[in-house]
N, C-alpha and C positions, 0 to 999 in steps of 0.2 A: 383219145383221138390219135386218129395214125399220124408220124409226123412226115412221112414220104409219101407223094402222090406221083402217077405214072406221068410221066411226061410226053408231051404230043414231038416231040423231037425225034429225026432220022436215028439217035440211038436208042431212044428208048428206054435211060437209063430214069431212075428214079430222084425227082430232085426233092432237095429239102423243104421243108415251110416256115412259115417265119423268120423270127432273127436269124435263127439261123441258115433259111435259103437265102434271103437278103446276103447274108454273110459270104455264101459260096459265088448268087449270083455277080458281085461285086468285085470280088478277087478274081472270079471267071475275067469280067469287062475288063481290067484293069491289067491283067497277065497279057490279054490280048493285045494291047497295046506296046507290049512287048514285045511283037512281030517286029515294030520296028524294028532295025540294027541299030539307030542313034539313040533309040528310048533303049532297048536291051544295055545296051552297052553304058549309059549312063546309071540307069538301077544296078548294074552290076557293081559300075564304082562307087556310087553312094552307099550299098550294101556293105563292100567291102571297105570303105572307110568310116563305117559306124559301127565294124564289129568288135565290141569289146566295149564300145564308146572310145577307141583309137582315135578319133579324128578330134573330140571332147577334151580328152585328155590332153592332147598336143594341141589345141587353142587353148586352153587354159596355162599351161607352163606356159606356152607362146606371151600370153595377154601380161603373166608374173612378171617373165622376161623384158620386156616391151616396157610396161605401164607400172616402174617402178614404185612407186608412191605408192599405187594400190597392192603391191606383190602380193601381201597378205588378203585381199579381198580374193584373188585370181588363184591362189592356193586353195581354199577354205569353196571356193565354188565348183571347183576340178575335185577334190574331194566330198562335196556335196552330189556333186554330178556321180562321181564314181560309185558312193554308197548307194543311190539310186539304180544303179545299175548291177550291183549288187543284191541290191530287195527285190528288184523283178526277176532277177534268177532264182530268188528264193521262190515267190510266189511260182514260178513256171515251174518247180520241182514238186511241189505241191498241186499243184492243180491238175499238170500232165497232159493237157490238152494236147493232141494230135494233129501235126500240120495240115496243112490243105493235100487233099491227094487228087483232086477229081482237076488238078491241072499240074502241068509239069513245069517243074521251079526253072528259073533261071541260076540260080546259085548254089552252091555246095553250104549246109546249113553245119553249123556246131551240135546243136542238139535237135532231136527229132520230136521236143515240144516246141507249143505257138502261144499259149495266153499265159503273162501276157509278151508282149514283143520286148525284147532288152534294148535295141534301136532304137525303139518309141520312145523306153523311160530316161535312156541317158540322154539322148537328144533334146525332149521338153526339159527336163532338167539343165542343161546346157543353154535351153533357151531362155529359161526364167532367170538362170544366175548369171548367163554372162551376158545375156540383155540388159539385165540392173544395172553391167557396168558401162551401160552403151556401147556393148557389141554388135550394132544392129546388124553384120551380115548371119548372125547367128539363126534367128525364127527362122528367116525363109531357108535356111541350109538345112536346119532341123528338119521343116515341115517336107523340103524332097528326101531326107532320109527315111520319115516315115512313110512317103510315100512308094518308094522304092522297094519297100518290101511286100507291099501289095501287088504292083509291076512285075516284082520278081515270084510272085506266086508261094510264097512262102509264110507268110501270116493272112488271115483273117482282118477284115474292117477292125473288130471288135478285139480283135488283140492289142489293134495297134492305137485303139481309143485309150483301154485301159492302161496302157505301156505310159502314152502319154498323160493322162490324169494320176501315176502313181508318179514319174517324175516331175513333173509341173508341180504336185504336191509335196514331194520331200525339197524339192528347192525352195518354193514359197517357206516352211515350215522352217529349214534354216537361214533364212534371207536378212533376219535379224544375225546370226552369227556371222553368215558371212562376210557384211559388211562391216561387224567391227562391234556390233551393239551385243546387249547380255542376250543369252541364248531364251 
């Protein structure tokens, strides 16, 4: 089965089917809404404050700093957080997927792969470990990092699912260490 059909659209371009037009269609919707200059400019800096997992990483020292007693949990979760962001770089050199092209990003990218999103993984990662220690400005900061790169036209829905279910998952899995309990 063909997986492009012609499109009844002034360009005429062919769009995708299935998950993966869903995928196009969706980051299409969502970049759009980057016309705004308040939404642009907000993706921009959530982009730019989740690259590397930078903004993760300095909540977590922050939290060590802060919440003496626990130091060690807020060490061990910044380093959970960080290996997570780690492994989706692995998987993204492996898998190779090619950003979205069929709209123009908002941001300047590090690599010119998309699945899965390194945003996604450090970010849910971040939210699983530093929400266990009652971080709670964490999820929702998370969930507009992850959304910011859909806005910013630079990942896939489905990047940014799997980003987040590979960090949510290496968090979860050390959530026993981090907190102090046997691995």
């Amino acid at each position: 089965m063909d997986e492009l059909h012609d499109s009844h659209e002034p360009h005429d371009f062919p769009r995708p089917r299935g998950l993966h037009g869903m995928d196009h269609r969706i980051v299409s919707a969502l970049r759009a809404c980057g016309t705004d200059p308040r939404v642009a400019g907000a993706a921009r800096a959530l982009s730019l404050a989740g690259e590397h997992g930078a903004v993760w990483l300095v909540a977590g020292l922050a939290g060590a700093v802060v919440d003496r007693p626990r130091r060690g949990a807020w060490l061990r979760g910044t380093a959970l957080t960080a290996g997570a962001h780690a492994a989706g770089s692995v998987v993204k050199r492996v898998v190779r997927r090619p950003r979205p092209t069929h709209v123009e990003p908002l941001v300047d990218t590090v690599g010119r792969h998309s699945f899965p999103s390194s945003h996604a993984t450090s970010s849910a990662a971040a939210a699983v470990a530093f929400g266990a220690l009652g971080a709670r400005a964490v999820p929702p900061l998370a969930a507009a990092v992850c959304v910011s790169r859909l806005v910013a036209g630079v990942h896939y829905p489905s990047d940014v699912a799997a980003g987040a279910v590979l960090g949510a998952l290496t968090a979860r899995l050390g959530a026993r260490w981090m907190t102090g309990g046997p691995a």
